[in-house]
C-alpha positions in Angstrom: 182.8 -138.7 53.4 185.6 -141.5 54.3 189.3 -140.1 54.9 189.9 -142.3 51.6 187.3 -140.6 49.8 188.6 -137.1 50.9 192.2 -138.2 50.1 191.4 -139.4 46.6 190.0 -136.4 45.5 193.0 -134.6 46.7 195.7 -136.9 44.8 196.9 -136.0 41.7 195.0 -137.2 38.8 198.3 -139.5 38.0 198.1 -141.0 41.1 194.0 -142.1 40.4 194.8 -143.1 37.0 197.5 -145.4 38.7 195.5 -146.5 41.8 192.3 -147.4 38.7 194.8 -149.1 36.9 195.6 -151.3 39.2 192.3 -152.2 40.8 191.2 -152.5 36.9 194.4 -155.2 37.1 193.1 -157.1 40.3 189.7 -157.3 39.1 190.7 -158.7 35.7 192.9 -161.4 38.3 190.6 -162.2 39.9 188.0 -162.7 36.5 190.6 -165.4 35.1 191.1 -167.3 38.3 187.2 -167.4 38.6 187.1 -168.9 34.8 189.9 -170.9 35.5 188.3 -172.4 38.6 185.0 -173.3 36.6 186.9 -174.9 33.7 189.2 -177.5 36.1 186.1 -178.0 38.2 184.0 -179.2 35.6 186.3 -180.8 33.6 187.2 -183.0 36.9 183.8 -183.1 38.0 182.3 -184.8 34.5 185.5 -187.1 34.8 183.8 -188.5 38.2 185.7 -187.3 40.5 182.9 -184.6 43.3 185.1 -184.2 45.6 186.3 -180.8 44.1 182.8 -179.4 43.5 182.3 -177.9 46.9 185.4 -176.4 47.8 185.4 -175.2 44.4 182.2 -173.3 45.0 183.6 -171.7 48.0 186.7 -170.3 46.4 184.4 -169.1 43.8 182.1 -167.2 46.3 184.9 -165.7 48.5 186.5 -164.6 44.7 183.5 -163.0 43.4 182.7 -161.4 47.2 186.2 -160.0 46.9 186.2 -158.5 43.5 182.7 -157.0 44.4 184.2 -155.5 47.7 187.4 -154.3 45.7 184.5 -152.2 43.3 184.7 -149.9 46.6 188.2 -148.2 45.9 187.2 -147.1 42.3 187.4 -143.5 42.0 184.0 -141.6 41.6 183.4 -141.1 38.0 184.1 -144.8 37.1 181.4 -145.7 39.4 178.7 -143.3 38.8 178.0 -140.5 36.2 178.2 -137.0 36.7 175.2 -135.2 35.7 
């Protein structure tokens, strides 16, 4: 077990409740800049202008690569169930 894993389950349940509310915050960021990103792209890609397609794809991988490496830091019982 991580020394982030073993001092998570030693915080206070406040201080989980805070540190899931504000990866639930980043995550929900990072969702809107990703729609965001497709709407401008295609809107100035059907207006003929390509030049923005590609970059546009890359900041779209590197967001989705970061919101699925920021999944990491949720506490346990968001990510799996307890049985």
């Amino acid at each position: 077990m991580s020394d982030f894993r073993q001092a998570q389950n030693q915080a206070h349940p406040n201080k989980t409740n805070i540190l899931m509310s504000a990866i639930t915050w980043v995550f929900i960021l990072i969702l809107i800049m990703q729609i965001w990103l497709l709407t401008a792209s295609l809107n100035t890609t059907l207006g003929g202008d390509h030049s923005i397609a590609w970059p546009a794809f890359f900041f779209s991988t590197a967001l989705f690569v970061g919101g699925a490496l920021l999944l990491r830091y949720l506490p346990d019982p968001l990510r799996k169930p307890k049985n």
